[in-house]
N, C-alpha and C positions, 0 to 999 in steps of 0.2 A: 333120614328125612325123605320125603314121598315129594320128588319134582315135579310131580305132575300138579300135587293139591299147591306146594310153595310157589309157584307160578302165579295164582289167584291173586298171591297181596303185590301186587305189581309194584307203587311205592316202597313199600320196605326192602323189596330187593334191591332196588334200585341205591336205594340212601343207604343200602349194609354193605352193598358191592363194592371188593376192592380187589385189581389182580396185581399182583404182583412178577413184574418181568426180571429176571434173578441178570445180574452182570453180564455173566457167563451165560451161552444157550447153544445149541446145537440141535435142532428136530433131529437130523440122523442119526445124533448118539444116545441123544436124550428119550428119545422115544422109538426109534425102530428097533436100533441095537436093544434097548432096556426092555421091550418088550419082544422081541427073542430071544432073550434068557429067561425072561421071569414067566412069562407069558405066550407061549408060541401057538397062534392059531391062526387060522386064513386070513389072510391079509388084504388079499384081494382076488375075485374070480375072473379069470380072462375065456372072454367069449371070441373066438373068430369071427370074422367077415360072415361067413355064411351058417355059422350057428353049428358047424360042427365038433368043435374041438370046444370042450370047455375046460380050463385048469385052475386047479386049486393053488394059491401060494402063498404061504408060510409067512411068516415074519421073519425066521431064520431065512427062508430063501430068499427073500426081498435084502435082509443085511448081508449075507455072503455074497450077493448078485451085486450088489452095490459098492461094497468092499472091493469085488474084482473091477469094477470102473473107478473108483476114486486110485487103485493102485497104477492103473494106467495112465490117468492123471498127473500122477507122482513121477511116474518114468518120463512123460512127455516134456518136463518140466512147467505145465501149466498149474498154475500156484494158487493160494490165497490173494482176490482180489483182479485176477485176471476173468475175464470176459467168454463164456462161450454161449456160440448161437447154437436150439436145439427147434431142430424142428423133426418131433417124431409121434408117427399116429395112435390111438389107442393100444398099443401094444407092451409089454412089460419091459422092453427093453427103454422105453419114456421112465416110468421109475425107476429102473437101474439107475439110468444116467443124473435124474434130477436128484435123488440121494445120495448119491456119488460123489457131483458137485457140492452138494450140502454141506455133504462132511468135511469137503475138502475147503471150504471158503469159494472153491473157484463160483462166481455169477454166472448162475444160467438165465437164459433170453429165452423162454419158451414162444417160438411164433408159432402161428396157425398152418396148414399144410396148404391153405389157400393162398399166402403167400406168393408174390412173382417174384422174379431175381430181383426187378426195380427194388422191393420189397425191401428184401434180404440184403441188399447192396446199402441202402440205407441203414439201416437198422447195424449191421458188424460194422459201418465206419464211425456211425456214432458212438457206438460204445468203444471201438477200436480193439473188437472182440479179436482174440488169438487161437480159438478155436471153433469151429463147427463142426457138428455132428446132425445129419441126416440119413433119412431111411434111402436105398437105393433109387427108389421112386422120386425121390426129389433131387437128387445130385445134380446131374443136369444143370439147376437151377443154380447151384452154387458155382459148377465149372466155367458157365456162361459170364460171371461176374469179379471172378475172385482175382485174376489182374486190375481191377479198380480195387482190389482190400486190400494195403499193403501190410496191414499189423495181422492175417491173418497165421500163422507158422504151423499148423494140423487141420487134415481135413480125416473124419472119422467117418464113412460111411455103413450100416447097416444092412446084411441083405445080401451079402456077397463080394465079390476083389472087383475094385476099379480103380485105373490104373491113376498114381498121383497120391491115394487113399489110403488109409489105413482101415480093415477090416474089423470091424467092428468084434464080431463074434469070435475072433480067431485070438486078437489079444488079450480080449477077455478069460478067454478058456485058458488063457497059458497064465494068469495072472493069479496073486494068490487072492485068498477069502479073507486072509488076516489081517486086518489093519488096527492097530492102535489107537486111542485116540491123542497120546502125547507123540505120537508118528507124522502127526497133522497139526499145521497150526491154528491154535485156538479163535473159536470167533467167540465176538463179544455180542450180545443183543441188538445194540447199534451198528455190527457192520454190516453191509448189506451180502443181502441171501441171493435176492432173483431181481429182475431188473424184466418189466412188463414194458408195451404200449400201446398208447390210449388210440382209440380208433379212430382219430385225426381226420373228423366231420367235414372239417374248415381249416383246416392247416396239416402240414407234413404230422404225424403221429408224434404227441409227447413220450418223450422215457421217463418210468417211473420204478425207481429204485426203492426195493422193498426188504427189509432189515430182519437178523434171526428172530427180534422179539416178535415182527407180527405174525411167525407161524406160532409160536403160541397164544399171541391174540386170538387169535381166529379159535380158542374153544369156547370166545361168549357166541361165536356163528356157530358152534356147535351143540350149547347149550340150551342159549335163548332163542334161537331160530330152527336150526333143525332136529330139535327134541333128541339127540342123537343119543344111544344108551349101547354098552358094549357087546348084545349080542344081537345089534342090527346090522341086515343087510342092504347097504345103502346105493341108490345108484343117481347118479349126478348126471344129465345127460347135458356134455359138456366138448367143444375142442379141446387140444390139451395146451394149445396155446392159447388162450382165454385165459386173462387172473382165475374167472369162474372153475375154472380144473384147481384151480388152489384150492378154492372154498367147500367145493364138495367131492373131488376128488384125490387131493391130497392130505391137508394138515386137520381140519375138523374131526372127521372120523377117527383117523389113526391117534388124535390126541385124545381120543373119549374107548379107543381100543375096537371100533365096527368094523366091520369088514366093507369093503368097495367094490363094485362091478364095475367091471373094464371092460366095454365091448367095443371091437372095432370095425362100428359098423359103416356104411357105406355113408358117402354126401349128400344120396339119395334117399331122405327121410323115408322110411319103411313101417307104420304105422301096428301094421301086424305082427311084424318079428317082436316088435319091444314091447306091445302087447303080450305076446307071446312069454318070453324075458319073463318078464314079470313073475307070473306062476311058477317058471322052470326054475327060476334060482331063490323062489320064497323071498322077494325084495320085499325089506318091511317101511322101508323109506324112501320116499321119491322127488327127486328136484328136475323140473322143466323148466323151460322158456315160456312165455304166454304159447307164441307158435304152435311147440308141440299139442298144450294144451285143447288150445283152439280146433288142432288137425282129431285129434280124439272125442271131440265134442260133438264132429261127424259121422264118427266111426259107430256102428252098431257095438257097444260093448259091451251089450249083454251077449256075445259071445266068446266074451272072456272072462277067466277067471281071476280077479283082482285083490280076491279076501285076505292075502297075507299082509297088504300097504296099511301102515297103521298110519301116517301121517306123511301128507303130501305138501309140497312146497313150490312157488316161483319166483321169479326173480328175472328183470331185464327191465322191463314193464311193467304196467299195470295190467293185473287180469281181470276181463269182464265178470260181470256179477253171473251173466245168465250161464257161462261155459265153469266158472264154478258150481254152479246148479246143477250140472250137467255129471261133472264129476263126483261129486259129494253125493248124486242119487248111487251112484255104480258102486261108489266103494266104503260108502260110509265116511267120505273123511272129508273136511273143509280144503281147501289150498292153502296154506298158509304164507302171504307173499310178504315179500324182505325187498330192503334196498340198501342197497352200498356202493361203492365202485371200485376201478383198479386201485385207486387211494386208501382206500379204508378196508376196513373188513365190514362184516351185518353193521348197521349202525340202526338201522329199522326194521322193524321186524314188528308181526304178529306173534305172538307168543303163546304159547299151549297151556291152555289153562285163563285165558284172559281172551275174553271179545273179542271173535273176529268183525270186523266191518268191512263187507263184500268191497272191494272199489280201494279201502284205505292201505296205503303199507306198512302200518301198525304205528306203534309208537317205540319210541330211542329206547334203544337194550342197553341194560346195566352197563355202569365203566364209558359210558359214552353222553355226553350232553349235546345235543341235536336243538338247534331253533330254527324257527323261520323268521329272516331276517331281510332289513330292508337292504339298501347300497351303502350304509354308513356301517351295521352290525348292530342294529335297534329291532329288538323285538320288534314282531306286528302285529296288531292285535287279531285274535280269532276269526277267521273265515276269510282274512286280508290276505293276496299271494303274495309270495317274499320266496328271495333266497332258502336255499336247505344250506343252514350253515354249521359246521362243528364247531365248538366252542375250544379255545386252545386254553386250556386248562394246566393243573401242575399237581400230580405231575403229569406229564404227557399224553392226550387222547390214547390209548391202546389201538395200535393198527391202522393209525393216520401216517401216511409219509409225512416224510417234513421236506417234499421239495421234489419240484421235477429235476432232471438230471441237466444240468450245463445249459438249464433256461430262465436265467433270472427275470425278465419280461413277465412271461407264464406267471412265475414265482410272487409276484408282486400282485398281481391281478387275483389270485384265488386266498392269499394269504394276508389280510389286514384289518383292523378296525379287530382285531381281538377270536378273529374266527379263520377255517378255512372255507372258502366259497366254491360248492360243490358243482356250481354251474348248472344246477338243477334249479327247478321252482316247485313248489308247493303250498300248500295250507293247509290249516291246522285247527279241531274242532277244540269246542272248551272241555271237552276230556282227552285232549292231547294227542289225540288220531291224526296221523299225517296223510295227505290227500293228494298224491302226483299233478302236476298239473303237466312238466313239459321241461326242456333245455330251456335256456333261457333267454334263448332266440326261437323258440318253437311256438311262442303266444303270436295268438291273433290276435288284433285288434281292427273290430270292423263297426265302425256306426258308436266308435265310444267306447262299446263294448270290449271287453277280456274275453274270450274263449279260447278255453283248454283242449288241445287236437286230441286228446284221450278222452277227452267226453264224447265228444263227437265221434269218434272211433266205436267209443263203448254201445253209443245207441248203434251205430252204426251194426253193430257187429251181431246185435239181435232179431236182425231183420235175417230170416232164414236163405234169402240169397245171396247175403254178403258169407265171404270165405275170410277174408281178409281184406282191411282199409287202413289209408293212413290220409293226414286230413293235414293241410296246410293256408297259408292265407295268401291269396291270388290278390295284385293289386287291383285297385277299383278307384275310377275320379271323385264317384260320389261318395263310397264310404269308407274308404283309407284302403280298406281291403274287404275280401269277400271268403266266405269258406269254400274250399274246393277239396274234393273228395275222390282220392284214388281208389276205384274197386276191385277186389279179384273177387272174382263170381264163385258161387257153391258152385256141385257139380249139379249139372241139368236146366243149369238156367241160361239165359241168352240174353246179350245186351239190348237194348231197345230205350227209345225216347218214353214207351209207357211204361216200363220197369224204374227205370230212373226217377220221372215222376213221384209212381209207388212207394222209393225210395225217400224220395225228399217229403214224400207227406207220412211214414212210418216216423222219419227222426223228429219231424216238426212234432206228435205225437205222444214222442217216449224221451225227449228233454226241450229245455227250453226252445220257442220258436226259431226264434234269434237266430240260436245256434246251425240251423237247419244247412248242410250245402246246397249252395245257390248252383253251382255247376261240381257236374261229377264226369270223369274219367274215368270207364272202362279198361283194366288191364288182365293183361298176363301173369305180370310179376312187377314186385317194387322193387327199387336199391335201399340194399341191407349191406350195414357193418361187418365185419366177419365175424363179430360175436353175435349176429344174428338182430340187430336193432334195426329200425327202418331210419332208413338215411332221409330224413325229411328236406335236411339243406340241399340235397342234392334234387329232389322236384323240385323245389324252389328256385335253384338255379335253371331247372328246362322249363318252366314259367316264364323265367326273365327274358332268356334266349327268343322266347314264340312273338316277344313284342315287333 
């Protein structure tokens, strides 16, 4: 059957779709090991920092290299169901480790490298993790804290001997390749795998505990969302502590057999190299942030060569219409944007072969039922904002947690009236296009009025001096609130009261008047999440402070 043309009858996939999650699961055995025996090809390419070292590696190399971590594992006595923190950069020694632990049941905690000890001092007491493992570059970070962890019993560092640590590299090399899988104790679908957390906007970060079944979830995000086929070159441009490193850097591809690009580039977005990228390793498939997208929409790229990208993707946000325009003249290809979060897998998505609608995040991928819903779990009718809520179905959503970890509060709030409550809002056209609007503290209301900070953004963001905006609602006596408009300027432009102006009569212009910011705010740079979202609650809080 030809995916590309079955994609067309969109219903019928939808109502024939069924996966099947088997008792038993294991990604590390089930799919890495089994496709290093059956099947041994590049697994994944690792690019250096500075683009000079690239290597090819194996699916055999990724199972021996993993084998030697899950065996150390075993010696250390860290078990099935015990806890470990990983914090480690685009480098190969992050997949050793994470299929290591796979195999092993042990829950790995992937954080970001941005991370501070504050961080990481929360995060091993809540889980009451027993092990850490960090690059030498972050140690530091853990030695600063780890007399406030008293459940921790190893500390693994990468990178060289320090003192307290055990040496990553050294135990590895003395360890065998061989591991069994009756060597290990068996996981079940429902025990958990990895244990994420959520970027904790407005409260300390929730834990979310994520089960074997939904690494094999995650091949309708492989399917239905990132067109993924086995001799694609795919590159996810991701943290590796970000769920988002799940979705396109871990389980999707290697469960459809692609290969993955690992580059470990710098903090400092590099717009050129990964341009660059692009051509040097023939990436056939591509997933950004809007961000990056946006920063490329700048870039002259008819100086690069792009013709190998057969289909491109994003996902955080919503991407504008006109920076898709932008992209799809270079390469020939739409964007195709998705939404889901640490809780789910793709649950939305644009699909290949069915209408993209510039602005929309497609409509619910097979195996998953998606509404928009009001505070009781009542449909709403078309073009009305509501909840994005999962429907709790039976059997099971595929790749919906069932619960944040040791927070029944939480738990109650997002889980009732028959759905899970995604904390997002949306609407929904009468062909079933779902339409971002915001968090669910992110709506303005000004003058009566609903406005969506991503509409406003979106005009915003067409105006050839805006780089980047994020749009919040400033209090007001007279109209509850008012729209206010954080700008970072393109390059070449200068703030000014007749710029601003310019501004505000471009949006009144290119969407409703209404909606137009009344006051705008010149900046540098906004606060972003560490997966890279703009922290809106956080202007809102420097709003409240100015009173």
């Amino acid at each position: 059957m030809n995916k590309q043309n079955s994609f067309g009858n969109y219903k019928k996939i939808r109502d024939s779709y069924n996966l099947e999650i088997p008792e038993f699961y294991n990604f590390g055995f089930d799919v890495i090991e089994k496709r290093a025996l059956e099947d041994d090809k590049t697994a994944f390419i690792y690019v250096s920092r500075d683009g000079s070292k690239i290597e090819n590696h194996k699916f055999s190399d990724l199972n021996n290299d993993s084998n030697r971590f899950a065996n150390v594992l075993c010696q250390l006595g860290i078990k099935k169901g015990d806890f470990a923190f990983v914090m480690i950069p685009r480098i190969p020694a992050w997949y050793q480790v994470m299929i290591g632990c796979i195999k092993t049941g042990v829950i790995a905690m992937p954080g970001t490298n941005l991370l501070t000890s504050k961080d990481i001092e929360y995060r091993i007491n809540k889980s009451r993790a027993k092990l850490a493992i960090v690059t030498s570059e972050s140690a530091e970070k853990i030695d600063d804290i780890v007399s406030n962890c008293p459940s921790i019993e190893c500390l693994i560092v990468i990178g060289g001997d320090r003192k307290g640590w055990i040496n990553y590299d050294k135990v590895c090399a003395e360890s065998s390749t061989q591991l069994l899988r009756e060597d290990v104790s068996k996981t079940r679908a429902d025990d958990t795998m990895l244990a994420y957390f959520t970027s904790g906007t407005t409260a300390f970060p929730k834990m979310v505990p994520r089960d074997y079944g939904y690494a094999m979830a995650h091949s309708i995000t492989g399917d239905y969302w990132m067109d993924l086929k086995k001799d694609d070159i795919h590159w996810t441009l991701s943290d590796t502590g970000w769920a988002k490193a799940a979705w396109g850097m871990l389980f999707p591809p290697w469960l459809i057999g692609a290969t993955i690009v690992l580059y470990d580039g710098d903090l400092r977005f590099d717009a050129e190299k990964h341009l660059q990228l692009i051509k040097k390793l023939s990436v056939t498939t591509f997933c950004a942030p809007p961000t990056v997208y946006r920063v490329f929409a700048q870039t002259d790229l008819s100086n690069y060569d792009l013709s190998s990208i057969r289909h491109s993707i994003s996902a955080g946000e919503p991407l504008n219409p006109e920076v898709m325009r932008v992209w799809k003249d270079m390469t020939g290809t739409d964007v195709y944007d998705g939404y889901g979060q640490t809780e789910t897998i793709n649950i939305v998505a644009n699909i290949p072969g069915v209408e993209v609608r510039p602005g929309s995040m497609g409509r619910p991928v097979p195996g998953v039922e998606v509404d928009i819903i009001d505070d009781k779990g009542n449909v709403v009718l078309d073009g009305e904002v509501g909840h994005i809520g999962v429907k709790i179905t039976s059997p099971y959503p595929p790749g919906l947690f069932r619960g944040y970890y040791d927070d029944e509060v939480a738990n109650a709030e997002c889980f009732h009236d028959g759905y899970y409550f995604s904390g997002d809002t949306a609407t929904r056209d009468k062909e079933g296009y779902i339409w971002f609007v915001g968090r669910s503290d992110d709506i303005i209301s000004s003058a009566s009025y609903r406005i969506s900070p991503f509409e406003v953004e979106s005009a915003l963001q067409e105006h050839p001096a805006v780089a980047e905006s994020a749009v919040i609602g400033k209090s007001d006596k007279i109209r509850g609130s008012i729209v206010k408009a954080f700008v970072i300027l393109a390059e070449g432009y200068k703030a000014s009261t007749e710029l601003e102006k310019d501004i505000q009569d471009f949006v009144k212009a290119h969407t409703a008047p209404y909606k137009y910011p009344r006051s705008i705010e010149f900046r540098e740079s906004l606060p972003k999440t560490v997966s890279g979202k703009i922290r809106r609650v956080e202007l809102r809080e420097q709003e409240e402070t100015k009173k």
